[in-house]
KEKE-3310 file (N, C-alpha, C; in steps of 0.2 Angstrom, whole numbers, plus 5000, padded with zeros to 4 digits):
npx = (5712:5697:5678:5663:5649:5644:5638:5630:5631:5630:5641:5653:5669:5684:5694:5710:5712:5702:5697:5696:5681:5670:5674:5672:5661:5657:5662:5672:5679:5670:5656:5653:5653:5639:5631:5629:5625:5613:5607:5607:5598:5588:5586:5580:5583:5583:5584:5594:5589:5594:5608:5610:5612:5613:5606:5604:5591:5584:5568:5559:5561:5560:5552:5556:5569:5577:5588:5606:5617:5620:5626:5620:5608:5609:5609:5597:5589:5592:5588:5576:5573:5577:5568:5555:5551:5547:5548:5553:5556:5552:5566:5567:5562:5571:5577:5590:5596:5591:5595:5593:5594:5597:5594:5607:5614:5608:5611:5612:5613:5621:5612:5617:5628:5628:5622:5634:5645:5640:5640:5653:5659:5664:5671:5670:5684:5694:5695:5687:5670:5653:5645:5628:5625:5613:5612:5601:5597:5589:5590:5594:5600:5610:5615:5616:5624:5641:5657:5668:5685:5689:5694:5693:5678:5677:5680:5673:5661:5663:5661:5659:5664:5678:5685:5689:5700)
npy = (5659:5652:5650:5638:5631:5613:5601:5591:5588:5604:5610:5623:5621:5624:5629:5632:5637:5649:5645:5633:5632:5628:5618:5609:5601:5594:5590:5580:5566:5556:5563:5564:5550:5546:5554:5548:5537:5541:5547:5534:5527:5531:5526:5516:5497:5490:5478:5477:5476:5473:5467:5461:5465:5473:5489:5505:5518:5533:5534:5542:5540:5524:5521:5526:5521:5506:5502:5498:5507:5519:5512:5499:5503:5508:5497:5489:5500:5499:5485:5486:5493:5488:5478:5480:5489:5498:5500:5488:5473:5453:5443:5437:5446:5457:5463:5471:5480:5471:5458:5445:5444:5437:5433:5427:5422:5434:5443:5452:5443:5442:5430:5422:5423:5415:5402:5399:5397:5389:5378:5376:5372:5383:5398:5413:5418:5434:5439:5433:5430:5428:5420:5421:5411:5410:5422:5428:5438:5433:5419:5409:5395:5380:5373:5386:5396:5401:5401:5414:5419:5436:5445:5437:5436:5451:5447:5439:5447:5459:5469:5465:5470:5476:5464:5462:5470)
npz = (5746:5743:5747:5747:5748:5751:5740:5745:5762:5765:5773:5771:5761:5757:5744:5735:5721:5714:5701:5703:5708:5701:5698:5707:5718:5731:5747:5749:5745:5754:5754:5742:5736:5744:5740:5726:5730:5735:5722:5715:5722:5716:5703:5694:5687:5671:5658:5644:5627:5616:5618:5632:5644:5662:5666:5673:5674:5677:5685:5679:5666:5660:5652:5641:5637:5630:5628:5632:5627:5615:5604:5605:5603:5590:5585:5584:5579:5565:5563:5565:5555:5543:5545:5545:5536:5522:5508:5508:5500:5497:5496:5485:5473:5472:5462:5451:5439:5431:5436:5447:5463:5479:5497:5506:5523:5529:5520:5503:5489:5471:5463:5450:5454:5465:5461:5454:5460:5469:5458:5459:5470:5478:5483:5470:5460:5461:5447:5442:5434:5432:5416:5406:5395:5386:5386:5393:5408:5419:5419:5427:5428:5430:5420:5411:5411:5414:5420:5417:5416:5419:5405:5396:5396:5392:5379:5377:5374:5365:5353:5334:5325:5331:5333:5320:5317)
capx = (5707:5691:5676:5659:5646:5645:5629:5626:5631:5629:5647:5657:5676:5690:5697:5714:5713:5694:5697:5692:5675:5667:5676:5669:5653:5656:5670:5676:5674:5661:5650:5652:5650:5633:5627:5629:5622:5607:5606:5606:5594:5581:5583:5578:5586:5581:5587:5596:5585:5600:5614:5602:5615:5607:5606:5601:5592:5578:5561:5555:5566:5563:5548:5559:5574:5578:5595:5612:5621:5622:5629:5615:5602:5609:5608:5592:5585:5594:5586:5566:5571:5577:5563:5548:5551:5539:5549:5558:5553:5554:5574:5567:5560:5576:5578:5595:5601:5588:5599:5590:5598:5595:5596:5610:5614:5606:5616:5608:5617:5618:5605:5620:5635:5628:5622:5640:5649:5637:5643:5662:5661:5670:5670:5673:5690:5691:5695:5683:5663:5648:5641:5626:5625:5609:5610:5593:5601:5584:5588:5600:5598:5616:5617:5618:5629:5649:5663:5675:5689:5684:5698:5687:5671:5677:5683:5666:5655:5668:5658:5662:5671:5683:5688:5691:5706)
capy = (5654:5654:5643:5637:5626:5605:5601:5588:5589:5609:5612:5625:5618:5630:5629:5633:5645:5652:5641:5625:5632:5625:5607:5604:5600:5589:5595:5577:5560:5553:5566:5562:5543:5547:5556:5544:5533:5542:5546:5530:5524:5534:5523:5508:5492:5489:5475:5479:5470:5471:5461:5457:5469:5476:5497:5509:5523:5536:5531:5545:5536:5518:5520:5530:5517:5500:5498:5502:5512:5523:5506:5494:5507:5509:5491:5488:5503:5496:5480:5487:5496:5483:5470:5484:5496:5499:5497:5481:5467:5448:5442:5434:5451:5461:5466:5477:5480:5465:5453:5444:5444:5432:5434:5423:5423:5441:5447:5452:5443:5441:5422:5419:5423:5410:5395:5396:5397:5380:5371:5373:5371:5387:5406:5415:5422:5443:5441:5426:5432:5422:5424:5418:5408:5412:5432:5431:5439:5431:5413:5408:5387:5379:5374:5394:5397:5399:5404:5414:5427:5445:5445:5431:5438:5456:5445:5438:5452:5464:5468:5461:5476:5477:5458:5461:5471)
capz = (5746:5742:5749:5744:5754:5750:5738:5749:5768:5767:5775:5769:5760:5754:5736:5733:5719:5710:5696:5706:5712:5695:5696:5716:5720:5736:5752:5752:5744:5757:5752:5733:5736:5750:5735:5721:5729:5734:5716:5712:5723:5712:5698:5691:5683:5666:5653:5638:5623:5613:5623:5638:5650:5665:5666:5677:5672:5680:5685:5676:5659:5660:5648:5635:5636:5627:5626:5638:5624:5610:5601:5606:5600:5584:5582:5584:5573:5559:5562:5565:5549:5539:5545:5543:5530:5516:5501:5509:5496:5498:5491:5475:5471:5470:5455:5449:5431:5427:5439:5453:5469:5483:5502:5509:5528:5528:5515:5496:5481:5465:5459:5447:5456:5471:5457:5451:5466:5472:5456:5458:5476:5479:5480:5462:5463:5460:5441:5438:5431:5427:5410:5404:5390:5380:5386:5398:5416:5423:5417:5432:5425:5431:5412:5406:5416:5414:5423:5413:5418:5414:5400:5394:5396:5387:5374:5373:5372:5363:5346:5331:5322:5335:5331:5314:5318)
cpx = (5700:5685:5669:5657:5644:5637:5627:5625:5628:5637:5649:5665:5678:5694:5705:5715:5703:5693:5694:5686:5671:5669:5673:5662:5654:5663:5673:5674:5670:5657:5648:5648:5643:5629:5626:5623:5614:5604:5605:5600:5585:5582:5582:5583:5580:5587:5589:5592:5590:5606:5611:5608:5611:5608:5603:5599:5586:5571:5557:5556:5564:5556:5551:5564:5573:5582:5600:5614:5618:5621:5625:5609:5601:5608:5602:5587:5588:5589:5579:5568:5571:5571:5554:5548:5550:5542:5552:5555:5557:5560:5572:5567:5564:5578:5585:5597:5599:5592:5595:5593:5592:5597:5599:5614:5611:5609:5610:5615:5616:5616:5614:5626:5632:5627:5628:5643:5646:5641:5650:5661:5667:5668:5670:5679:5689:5692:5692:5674:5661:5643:5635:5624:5620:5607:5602:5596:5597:5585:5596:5601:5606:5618:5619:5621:5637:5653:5670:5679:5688:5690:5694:5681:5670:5677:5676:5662:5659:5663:5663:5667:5677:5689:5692:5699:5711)
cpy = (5656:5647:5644:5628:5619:5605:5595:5585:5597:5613:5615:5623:5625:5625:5633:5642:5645:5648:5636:5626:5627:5620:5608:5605:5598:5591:5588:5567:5557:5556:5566:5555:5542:5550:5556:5542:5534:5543:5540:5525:5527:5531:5516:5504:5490:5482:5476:5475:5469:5466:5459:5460:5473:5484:5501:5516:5526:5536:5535:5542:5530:5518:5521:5525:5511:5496:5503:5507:5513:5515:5499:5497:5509:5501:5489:5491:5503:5491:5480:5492:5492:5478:5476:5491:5496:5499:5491:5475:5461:5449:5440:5439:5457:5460:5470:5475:5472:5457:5451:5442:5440:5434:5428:5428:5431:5447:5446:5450:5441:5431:5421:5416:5415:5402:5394:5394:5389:5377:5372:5372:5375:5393:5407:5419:5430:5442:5434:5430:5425:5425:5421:5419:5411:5420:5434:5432:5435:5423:5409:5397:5385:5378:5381:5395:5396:5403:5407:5420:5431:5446:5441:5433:5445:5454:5442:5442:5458:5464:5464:5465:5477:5471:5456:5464:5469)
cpz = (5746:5745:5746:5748:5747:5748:5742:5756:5767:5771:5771:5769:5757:5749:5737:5729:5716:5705:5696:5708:5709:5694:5703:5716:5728:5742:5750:5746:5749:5755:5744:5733:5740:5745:5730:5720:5733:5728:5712:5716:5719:5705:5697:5686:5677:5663:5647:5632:5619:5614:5631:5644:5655:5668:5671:5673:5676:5680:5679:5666:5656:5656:5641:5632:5635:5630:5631:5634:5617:5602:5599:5602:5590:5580:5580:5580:5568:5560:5562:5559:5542:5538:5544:5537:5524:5512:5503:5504:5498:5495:5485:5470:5471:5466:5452:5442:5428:5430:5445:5459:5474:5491:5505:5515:5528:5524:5507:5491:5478:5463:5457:5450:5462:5466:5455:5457:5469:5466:5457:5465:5479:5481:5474:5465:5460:5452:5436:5437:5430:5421:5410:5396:5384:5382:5391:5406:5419:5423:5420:5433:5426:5421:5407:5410:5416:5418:5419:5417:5415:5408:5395:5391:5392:5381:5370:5370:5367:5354:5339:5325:5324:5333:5326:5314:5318)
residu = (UNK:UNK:UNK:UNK:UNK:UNK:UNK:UNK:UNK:UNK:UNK:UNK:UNK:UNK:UNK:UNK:UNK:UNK:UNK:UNK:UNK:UNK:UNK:UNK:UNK:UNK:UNK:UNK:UNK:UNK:UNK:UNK:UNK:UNK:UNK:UNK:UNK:UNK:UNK:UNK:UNK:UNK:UNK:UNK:UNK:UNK:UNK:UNK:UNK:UNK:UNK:UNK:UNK:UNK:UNK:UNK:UNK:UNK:UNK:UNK:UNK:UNK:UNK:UNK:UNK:UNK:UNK:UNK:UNK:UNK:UNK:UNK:UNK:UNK:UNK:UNK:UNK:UNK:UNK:UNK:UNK:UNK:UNK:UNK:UNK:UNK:UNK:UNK:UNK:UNK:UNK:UNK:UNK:UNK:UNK:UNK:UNK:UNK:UNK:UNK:UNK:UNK:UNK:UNK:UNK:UNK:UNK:UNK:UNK:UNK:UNK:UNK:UNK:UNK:UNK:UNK:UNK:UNK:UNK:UNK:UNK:UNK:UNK:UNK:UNK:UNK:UNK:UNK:UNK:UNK:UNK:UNK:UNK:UNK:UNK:UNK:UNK:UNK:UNK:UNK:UNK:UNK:UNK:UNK:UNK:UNK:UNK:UNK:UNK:UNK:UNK:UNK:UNK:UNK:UNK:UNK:UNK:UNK:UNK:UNK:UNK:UNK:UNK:UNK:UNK)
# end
């Protein structure tokens, strides 16, 4: 048996084998729970800005800290990244492969796909596309605008050599 004094009475406790010195700190749980919660009288209650949960963390920390966790933290620098970040452009202003995308519920999609989808009063199904009629991707008018299945739509664009076949 081996022994080793209590980091927070100062008592010396006896260990079984040598192996356990480095798990024990405390002879006993009173002295564990006496020294928590002197530990935790040295910190401060904060509010989580994330989910409004209330934390404890160290006086010397309660400037450094936001958020309870990991979890809540990532939330948040997403969201000061997305709402300040220097190439973020208005939603009109997104542009890809000459399509204009739009922000609905904080999502980016495609101008066309949303005008169709209002006039059938639906979603589009997975093997449904919208074409536009006079070939202008910027020219999202419900009247240019068709709903065909991509079999359809290859069928439309598919050159005209191909056709002759």
């Amino acid at each position: 048996m081996t022994s080793k004094p209590c980091a927070f009475c100062g008592e010396t406790f006896s260990v079984q084998y040598p192996s356990q010195l480095h798990k024990r700190t405390y002879c006993g749980p009173d002295c564990a729970t006496a020294s928590s919660a002197i530990k935790r009288q040295n910190r401060v209650p904060l509010k989580c800005i994330c989910c409004g949960k209330v934390f404890f963390v160290k006086k010397s920390h309660r400037t450094k800290r936001e958020t309870c966790s990991d979890k809540c933290g990532g939330r948040i620098r997403s969201q000061r990244l997305l709402k300040h970040h220097p190439f973020r452009k208005p939603a009109h202003l997104h542009v890809r492969h000459r399509y204009r995308r739009v922000e609905v519920r904080g999502r980016l999609r495609y101008e066309h796909t949303v005008v169709a989808e209002a006039i059938l009063g639906r979603k589009l199904r997975k093997n449904e596309v919208v074409h536009h009629k006079n070939g202008d991707k910027k020219d999202n008018r419900p009247d240019n605008l068709e709903v065909l299945t991509r079999s359809e739509h290859a069928k439309h664009h598919r050159p005209v050599w191909t056709q002759t076949k």
